[in-house]
C-alpha positions as CSV (number, residue, x, y, z in Angstrom):
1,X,76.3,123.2,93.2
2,X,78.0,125.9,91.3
3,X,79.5,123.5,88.8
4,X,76.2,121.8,88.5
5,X,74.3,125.5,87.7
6,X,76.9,126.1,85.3
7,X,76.7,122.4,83.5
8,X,72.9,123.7,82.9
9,X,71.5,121.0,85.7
10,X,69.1,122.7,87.9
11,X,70.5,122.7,91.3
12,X,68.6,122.9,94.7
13,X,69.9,123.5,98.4
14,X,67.1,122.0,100.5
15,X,68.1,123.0,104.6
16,X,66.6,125.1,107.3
17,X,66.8,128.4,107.1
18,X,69.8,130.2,107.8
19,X,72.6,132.9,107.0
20,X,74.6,131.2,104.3
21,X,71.0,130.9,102.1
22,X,71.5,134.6,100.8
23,X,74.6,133.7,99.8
24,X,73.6,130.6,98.3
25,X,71.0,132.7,96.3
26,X,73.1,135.2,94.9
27,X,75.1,132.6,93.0
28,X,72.3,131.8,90.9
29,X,71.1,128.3,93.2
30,X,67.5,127.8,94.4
31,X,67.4,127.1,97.8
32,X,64.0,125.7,99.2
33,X,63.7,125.8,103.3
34,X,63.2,123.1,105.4
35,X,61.6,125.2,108.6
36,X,61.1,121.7,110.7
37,X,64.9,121.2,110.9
38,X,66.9,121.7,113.1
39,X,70.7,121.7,114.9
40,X,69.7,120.2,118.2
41,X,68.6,116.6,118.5
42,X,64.7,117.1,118.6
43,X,63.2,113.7,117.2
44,X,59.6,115.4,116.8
45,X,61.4,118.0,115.1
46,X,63.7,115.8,113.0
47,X,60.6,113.0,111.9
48,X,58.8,116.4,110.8
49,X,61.8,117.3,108.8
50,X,62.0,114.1,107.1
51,X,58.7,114.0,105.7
52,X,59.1,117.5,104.7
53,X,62.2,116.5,102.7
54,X,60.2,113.6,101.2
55,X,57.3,115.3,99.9
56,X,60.5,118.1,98.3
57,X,61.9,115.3,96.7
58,X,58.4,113.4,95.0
59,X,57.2,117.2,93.9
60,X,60.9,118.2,92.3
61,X,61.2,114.7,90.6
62,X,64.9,114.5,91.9
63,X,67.4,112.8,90.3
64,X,70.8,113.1,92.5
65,X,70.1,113.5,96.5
66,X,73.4,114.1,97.5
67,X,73.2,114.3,101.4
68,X,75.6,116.3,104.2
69,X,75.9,116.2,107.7
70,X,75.1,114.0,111.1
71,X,71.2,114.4,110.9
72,X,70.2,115.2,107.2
73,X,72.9,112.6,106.3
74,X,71.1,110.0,108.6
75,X,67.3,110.4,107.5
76,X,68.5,112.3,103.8
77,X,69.4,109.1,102.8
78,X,66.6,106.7,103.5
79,X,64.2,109.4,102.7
80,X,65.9,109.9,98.9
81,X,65.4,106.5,98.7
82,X,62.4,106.0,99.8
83,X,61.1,108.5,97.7
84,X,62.8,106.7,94.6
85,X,65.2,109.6,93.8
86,X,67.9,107.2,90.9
87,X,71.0,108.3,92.7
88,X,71.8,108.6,96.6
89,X,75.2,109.7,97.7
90,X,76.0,110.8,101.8
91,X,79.5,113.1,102.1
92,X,80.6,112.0,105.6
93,X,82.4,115.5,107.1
94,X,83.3,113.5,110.1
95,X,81.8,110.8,111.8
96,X,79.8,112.2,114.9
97,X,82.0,109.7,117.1
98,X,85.9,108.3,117.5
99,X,88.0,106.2,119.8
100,X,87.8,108.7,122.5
101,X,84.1,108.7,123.1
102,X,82.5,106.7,125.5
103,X,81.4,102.6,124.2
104,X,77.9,103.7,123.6
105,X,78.1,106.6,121.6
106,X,80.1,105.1,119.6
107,X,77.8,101.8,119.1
108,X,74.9,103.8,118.7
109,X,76.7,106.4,115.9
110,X,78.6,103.4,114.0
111,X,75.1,101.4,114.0
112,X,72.9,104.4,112.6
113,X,75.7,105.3,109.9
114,X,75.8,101.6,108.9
115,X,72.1,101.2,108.6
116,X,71.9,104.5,106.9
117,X,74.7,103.8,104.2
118,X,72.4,100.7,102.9
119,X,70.4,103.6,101.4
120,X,73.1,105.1,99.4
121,X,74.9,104.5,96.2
122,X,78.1,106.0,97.4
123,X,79.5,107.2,100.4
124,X,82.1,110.0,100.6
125,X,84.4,110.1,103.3
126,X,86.4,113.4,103.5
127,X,89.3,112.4,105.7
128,X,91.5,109.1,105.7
129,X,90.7,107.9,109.0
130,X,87.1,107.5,108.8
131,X,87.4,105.8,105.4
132,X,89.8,103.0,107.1
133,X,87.7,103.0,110.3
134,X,84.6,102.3,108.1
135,X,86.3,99.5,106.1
136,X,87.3,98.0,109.5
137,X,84.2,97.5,111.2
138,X,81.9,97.0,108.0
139,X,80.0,99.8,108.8
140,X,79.5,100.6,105.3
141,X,79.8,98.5,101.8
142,X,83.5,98.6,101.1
143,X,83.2,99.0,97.4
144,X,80.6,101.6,97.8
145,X,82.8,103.9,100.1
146,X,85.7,105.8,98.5
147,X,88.0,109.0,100.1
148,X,86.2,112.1,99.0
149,X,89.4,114.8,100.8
150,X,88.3,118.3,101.2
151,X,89.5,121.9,99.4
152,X,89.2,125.2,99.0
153,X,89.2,127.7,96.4
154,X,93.4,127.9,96.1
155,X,92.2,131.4,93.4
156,X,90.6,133.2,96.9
157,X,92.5,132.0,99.2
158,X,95.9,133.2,97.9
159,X,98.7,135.3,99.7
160,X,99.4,136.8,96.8
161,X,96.4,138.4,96.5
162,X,96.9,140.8,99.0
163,X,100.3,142.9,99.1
164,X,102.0,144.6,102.8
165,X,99.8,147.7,102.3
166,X,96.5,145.4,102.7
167,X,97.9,143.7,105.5
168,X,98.5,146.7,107.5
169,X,95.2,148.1,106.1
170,X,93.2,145.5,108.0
171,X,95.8,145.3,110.8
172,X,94.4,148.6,111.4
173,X,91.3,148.1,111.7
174,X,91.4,145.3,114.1
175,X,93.7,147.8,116.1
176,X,96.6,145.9,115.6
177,X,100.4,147.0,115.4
178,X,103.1,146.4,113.1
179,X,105.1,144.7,116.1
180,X,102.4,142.8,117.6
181,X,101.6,139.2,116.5
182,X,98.3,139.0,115.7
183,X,96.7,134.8,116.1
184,X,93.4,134.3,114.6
185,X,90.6,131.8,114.5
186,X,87.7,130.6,112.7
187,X,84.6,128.7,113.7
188,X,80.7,128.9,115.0
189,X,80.6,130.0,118.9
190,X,80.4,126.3,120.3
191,X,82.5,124.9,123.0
192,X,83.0,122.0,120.6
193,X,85.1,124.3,118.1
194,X,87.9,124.7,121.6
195,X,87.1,128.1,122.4
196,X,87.1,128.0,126.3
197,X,90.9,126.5,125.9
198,X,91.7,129.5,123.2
199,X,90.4,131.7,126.1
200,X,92.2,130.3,128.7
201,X,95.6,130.2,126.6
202,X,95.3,134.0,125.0
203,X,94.9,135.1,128.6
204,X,98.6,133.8,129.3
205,X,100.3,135.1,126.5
206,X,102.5,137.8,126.5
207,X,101.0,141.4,126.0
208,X,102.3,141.8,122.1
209,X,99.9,139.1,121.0
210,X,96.6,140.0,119.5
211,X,93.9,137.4,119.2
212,X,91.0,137.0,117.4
213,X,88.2,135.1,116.2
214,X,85.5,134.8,113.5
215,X,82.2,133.2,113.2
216,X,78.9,133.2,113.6
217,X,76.5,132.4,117.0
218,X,74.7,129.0,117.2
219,X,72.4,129.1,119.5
220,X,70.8,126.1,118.5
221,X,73.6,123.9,119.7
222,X,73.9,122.4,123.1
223,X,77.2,123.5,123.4
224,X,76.5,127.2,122.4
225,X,78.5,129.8,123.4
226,X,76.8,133.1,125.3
227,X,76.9,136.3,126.4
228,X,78.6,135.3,129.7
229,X,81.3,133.8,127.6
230,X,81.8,136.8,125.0
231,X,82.8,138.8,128.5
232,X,85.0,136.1,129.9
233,X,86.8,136.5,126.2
234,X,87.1,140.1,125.9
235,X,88.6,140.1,129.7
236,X,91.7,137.8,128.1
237,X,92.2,140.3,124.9
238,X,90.1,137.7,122.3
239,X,88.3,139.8,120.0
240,X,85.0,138.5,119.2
241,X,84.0,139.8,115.1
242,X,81.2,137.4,114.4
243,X,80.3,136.5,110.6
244,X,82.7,138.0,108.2
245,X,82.5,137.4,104.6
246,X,86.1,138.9,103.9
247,X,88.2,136.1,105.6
248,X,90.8,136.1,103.4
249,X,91.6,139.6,104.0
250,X,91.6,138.4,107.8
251,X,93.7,135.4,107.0
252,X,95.8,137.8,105.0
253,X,96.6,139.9,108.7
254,X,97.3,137.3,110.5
255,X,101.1,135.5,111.9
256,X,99.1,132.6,112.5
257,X,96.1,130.3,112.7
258,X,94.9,128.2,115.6
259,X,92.4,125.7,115.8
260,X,91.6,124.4,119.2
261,X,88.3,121.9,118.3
262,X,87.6,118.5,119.9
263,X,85.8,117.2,117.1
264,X,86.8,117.9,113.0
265,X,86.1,116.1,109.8
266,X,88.1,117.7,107.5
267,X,88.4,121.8,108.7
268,X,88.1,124.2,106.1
269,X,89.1,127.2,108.0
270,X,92.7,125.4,108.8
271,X,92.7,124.7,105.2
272,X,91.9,128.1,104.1
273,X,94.4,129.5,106.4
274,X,97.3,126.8,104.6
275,X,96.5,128.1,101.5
276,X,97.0,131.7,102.6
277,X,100.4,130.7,103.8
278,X,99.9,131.0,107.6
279,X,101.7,128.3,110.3
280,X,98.6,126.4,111.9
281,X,98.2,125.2,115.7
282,X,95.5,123.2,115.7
283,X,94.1,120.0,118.3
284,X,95.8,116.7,117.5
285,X,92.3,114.8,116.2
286,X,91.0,112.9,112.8
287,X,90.7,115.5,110.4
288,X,93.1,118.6,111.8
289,X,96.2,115.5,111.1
290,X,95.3,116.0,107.4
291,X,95.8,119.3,107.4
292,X,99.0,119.8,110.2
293,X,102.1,117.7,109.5
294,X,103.3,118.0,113.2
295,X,106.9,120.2,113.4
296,X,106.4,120.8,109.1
297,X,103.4,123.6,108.5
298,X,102.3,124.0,112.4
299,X,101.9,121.8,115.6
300,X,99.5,119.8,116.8
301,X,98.5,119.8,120.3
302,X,96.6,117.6,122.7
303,X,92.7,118.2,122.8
304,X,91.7,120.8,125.4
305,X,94.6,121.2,126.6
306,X,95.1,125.1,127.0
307,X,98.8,125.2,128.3
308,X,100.3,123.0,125.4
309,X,98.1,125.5,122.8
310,X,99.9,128.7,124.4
311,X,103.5,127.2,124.3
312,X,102.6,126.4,120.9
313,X,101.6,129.4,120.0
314,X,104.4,131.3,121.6
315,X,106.9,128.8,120.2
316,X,106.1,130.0,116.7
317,X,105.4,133.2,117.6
318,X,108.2,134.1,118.7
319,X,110.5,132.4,115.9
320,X,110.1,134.5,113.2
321,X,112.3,132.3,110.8
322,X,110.2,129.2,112.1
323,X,107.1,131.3,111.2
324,X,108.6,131.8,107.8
325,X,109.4,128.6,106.8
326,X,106.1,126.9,108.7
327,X,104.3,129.6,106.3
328,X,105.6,128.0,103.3
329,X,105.1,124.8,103.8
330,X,101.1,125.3,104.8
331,X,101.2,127.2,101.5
332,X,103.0,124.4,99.3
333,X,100.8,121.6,101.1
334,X,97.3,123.8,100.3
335,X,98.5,123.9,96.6
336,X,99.4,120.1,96.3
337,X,96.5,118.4,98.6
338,X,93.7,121.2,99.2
339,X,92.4,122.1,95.6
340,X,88.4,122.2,95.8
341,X,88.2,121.4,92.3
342,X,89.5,118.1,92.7
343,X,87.2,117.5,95.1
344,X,84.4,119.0,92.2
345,X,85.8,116.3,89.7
346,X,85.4,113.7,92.1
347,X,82.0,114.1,93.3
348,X,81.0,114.2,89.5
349,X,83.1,111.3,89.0
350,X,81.0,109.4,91.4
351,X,77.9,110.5,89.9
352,X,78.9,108.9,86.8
353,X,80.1,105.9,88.5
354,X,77.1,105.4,90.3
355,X,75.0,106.2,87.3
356,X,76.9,103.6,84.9
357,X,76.6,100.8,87.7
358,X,72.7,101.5,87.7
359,X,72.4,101.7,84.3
360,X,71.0,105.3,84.1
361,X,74.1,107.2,82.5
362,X,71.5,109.5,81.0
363,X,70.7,111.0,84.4
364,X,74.4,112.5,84.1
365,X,75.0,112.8,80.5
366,X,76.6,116.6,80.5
367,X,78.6,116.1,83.3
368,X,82.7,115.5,83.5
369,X,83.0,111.5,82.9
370,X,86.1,110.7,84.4
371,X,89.1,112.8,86.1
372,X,92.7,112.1,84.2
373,X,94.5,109.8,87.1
374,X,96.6,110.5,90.1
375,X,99.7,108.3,90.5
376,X,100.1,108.5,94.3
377,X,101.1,105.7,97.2
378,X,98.4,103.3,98.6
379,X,96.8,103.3,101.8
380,X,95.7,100.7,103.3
381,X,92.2,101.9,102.4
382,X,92.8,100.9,99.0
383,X,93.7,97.5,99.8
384,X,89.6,96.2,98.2
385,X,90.0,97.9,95.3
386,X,93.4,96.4,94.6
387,X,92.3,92.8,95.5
388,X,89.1,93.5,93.3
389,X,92.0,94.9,90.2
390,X,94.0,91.9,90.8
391,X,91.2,89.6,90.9
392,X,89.5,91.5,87.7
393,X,92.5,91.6,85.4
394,X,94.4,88.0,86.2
395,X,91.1,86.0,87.1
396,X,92.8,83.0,86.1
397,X,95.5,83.7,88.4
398,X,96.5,81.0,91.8
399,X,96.3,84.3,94.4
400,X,92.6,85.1,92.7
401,X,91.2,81.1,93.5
402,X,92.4,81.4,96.9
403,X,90.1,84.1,97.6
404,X,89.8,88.4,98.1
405,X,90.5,87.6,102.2
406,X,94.2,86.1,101.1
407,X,94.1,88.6,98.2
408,X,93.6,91.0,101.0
409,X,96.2,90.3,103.5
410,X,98.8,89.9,100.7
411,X,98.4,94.0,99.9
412,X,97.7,95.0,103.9
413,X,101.3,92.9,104.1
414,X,102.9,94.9,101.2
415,X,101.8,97.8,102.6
416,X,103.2,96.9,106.1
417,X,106.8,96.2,104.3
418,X,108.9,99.6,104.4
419,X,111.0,97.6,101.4
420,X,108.0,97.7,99.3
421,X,106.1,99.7,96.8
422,X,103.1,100.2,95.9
423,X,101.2,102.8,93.9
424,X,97.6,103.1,92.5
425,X,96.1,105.7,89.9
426,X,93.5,107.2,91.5
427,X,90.7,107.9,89.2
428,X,88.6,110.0,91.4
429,X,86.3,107.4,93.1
430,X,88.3,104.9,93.2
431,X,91.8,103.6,92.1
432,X,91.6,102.5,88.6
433,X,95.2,100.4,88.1
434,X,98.0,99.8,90.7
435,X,101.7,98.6,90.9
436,X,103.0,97.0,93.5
437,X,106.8,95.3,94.1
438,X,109.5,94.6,96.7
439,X,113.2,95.3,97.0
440,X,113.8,91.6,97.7
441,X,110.8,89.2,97.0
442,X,111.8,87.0,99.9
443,X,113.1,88.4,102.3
444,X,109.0,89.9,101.6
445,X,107.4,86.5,101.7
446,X,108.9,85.7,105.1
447,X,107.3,89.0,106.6
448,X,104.3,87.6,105.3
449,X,104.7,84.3,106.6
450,X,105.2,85.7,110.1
451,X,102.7,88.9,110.2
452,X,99.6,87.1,108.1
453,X,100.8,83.8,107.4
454,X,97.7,82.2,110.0
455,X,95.0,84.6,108.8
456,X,95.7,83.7,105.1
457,X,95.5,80.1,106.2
458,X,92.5,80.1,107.6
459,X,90.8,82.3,104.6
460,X,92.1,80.2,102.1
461,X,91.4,76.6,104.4
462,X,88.3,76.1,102.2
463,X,90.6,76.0,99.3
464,X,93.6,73.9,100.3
465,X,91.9,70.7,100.8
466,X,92.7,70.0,97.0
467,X,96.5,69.0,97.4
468,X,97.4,70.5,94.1
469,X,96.4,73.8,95.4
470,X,98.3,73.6,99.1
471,X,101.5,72.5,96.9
472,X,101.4,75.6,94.9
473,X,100.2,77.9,98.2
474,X,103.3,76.4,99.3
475,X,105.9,76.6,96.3
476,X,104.7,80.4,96.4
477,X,105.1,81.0,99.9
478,X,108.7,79.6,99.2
479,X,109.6,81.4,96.3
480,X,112.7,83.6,97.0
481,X,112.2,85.2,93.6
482,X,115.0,85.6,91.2
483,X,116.7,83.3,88.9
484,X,120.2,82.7,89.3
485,X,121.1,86.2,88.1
486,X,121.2,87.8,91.4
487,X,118.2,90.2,90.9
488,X,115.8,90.4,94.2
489,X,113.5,93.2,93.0
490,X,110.5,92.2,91.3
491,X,107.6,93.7,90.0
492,X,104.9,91.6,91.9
493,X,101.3,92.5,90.5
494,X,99.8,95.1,88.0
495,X,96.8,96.0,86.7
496,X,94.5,98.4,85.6
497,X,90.7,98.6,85.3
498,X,88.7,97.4,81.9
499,X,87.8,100.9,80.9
500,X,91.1,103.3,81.8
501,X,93.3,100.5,79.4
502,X,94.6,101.9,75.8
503,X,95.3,105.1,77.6
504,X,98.8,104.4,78.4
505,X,98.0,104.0,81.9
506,X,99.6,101.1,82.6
507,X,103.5,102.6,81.2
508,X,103.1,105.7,83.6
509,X,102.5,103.3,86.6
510,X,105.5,101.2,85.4
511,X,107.9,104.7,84.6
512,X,106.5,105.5,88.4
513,X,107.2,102.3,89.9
514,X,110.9,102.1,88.1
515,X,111.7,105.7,89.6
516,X,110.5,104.9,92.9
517,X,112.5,101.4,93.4
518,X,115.8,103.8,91.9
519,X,115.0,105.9,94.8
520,X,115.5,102.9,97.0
521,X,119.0,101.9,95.4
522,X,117.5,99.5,93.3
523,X,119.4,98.5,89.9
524,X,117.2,96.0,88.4
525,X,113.8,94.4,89.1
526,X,112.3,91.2,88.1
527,X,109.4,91.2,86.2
528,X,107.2,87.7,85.8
């Protein structure tokens, strides 16, 4: 919202009231209430919120609804377009259900995003395992979907902001010595955020450990945490400090982080806490993997589990060299993967994209068009947009007639191959160009023949009546590659989207793909 303020849009924050709005005021951004809202699941409440959010949007003349969270993502969306706002985009911070929830919850939450997502132009996912789990079971349009990734600001949240003295200074004032080691946390009082297992683990630590944790009451919430609890806390040496708007000084005091939550989408505060350097135990779910590399910048530990959190957090503790070195690689991952304004740049990128689809570019005219590229490996959540580039750039080609499902399988099968490799340039949205090869080109197609071979049968079936096309499904499913010369590397597919080309994208994904295969001990690749 800051970014659009300062590109001269006139940006609104439309929620129910709350204590972030002052803040939200102060940097310049109108915020207009939406008193019928609220946390709890109160349909009355939440049909009386959507019309209130309808008659915002026909009286500011919206142009971009972009929509957060479970409930205003759910009724934002069909309300924006309802209310013929141009552009609708939904940031998903976590889906509100995963594979350990019960059957129905998770029908009912899959069905409601699904039907929701027909409303939107876009849908941003923030962490990996949503975006693959969506593509999976269709619950929402595949080339309207794209990996959003979360940040922070890396200029706040940076250790070397604050120097020893500082970190004694507020040591201090939590009452906390030099020799103790001091664990903090961050997160509203809910039982969903793992607070009764932080509890239960702090009160079996040793005496030298300090713990404490920071963020506001919600009430509002089912799961909300009391008065009744703030005592059982207090009795296991967890220091309660509420809303703090200085948590980088905090983060700054601490030895380490924990985050004990059953449910994230992409947590900030373990980000934060990365980029400040700090080892991080946190609950091994969606969302807290993106952020812990298990035995690299912290440990992840079974959800609700308050004996594996306490050896965790004792195991660290008490390994000051482990600490170190868990320290700096939080730090060196924040710097590399948690940058907010890439997540900025790609949000605007997907305004534009949407825009230019539509036909409206004018609605977006000042902002950022496109981000420069990121060469980085493929998931197999890019495996759509790299059928659609293959398909786009070679649509002459035999893999493009025998349809996006083969096309499909192919890349899900390259992906699967630990001898190949495959890279896209991610432009932000979506990937804009990819290379993909293999170490040996058969040895490659026989993995294919035995992993996907039947599904790619039956997708293509329609296709291999004609004879001249089974005969060359088959002399390509037979080809070993190389030519008498002893080279089994080859450069399979390459291609780059219509508007990125004469920008010398195409070379840096060739240089990239070259380094990578002399990485594997490769000496020379085929390229037909």
């Amino acid at each position: 919202m800051t970014e659009a303020e300062r590109l001269g849009w006139d940006a609104i924050g439309v929620s129910a009231p709350g204590p972030y709005v002052a803040e939200i005021e102060q940097l310049g951004i109108r915020h207009l209430p939406l008193p019928t809202s609220s946390r709890g699941w109160n349909p009355l409440a939440d049909v009386r919120a959507a019309v209130d959010l309808w008659r915002i949007l026909r009286r500011e003349r919206i142009d971009i609804l972009h929509t957060h969270n479970p409930k205003p993502g759910l009724y934002g969306r069909i309300v924006g377009r309802l209310a013929g706002v141009p552009i609708v985009v939904n940031t998903v911070h976590g889906l509100y259900a995963g594979a350990g929830d019960r059957l129905l919850k998770r029908l009912v939450v899959y069905l409601a995003e699904a039907v929701a997502s027909r409303f939107s132009d876009a849908e941003l996912m923030q962490n990996i395992e949503d975006l693959e789990l969506t593509n999976r079971y269709h619950i929402t349009r595949r080339h309207r979907t794209a990996l959003l990734g979360n940040g922070v600001d890396l200029a706040r949240f940076d250790p070397d902001r604050f120097d020893e003295a500082e970190r004694r200074r507020v040591r201090e004032e939590l009452g906390v010595g030099d020799d103790q080691i001091l664990v903090g946390t961050v997160g509203r009082l809910v039982a969903e955020k793992g607070y009764p297992e932080l509890v239960a683990a702090a009160a079996s630590l040793p005496g030298r450990y300090a713990v404490v944790a920071i963020g506001p009451d919600d009430p509002e919430k089912p799961d909300a945490l009391g008065t009744e609890f703030a005592a059982t806390a207090s009795a296991a040496g967890v220091r309660l400090l509420g809303m703090r708007t200085d948590v980088d000084r905090l983060y700054a005091a601490m030895d380490l982080f924990v985050l004990a939550s059953h449910r994230e989408g992409f947590p900030r505060a373990a980000m934060e806490a990365a980029a400040m350097g700090l080892p991080v135990v946190a609950s091994d779910i969606r969302g807290c993997r993106q952020v812990v590399d298990h035995g690299g910048n912290g440990v992840l530990v079974p959800v609700g589990d308050a004996t594996a959190l306490a050896g965790a957090i004792t195991a660290i503790g008490e390994d000051p060299v482990t600490r170190q070195a868990m320290g700096d690689a939080s730090h060196r991952k924040a710097r590399a993967e948690f940058d907010e304004d890439q997540v900025v740049r790609t949000v605007f990128s997907t305004y534009h994209a949407v825009a230019k689809r539509k036909g409206i570019a004018a609605v977006v005219a000042d902002a950022p068009e496109s981000l420069t590229p990121v060469i980085r490996p493929a998931t197999l959540a890019d495996v759509p947009h790299l059928a659609r580039l293959h398909r786009e750039a070679i649509a002459t080609g035999f893999l493009p007639s025998l349809g996006s499902g083969v096309m499909e399988r192919l890349y899900t099968a390259l992906l699967g191959w630990d001898d190949a490799v495959v890279l896209v340039a991610d432009g932000g949205w979506r990937p804009v160009g990819f290379v993909a090869g293999v170490t040996d080109t058969g040895a490659f197609y026989r993995h294919f023949l035995r992993r996907h071979g039947a599904g790619a049968g039956m997708a293509a079936a329609p296709r291999l009546v004609r004879p001249s096309v089974l005969r060359r499904a088959w002399e390509t499913v037979r080809y070993g590659g190389g030519g008498g010369d002893g080279v089994a590397a080859e450069l399979l597919s390459m291609a780059v989207d219509d508007g990125m080309r004469r920008r010398g994208l195409g070379k840096i994904l060739g240089e990239d793909f070259l380094t990578a295969m002399t990485a594997r001990g490769v000496t020379a690749v085929r390229v037909v």
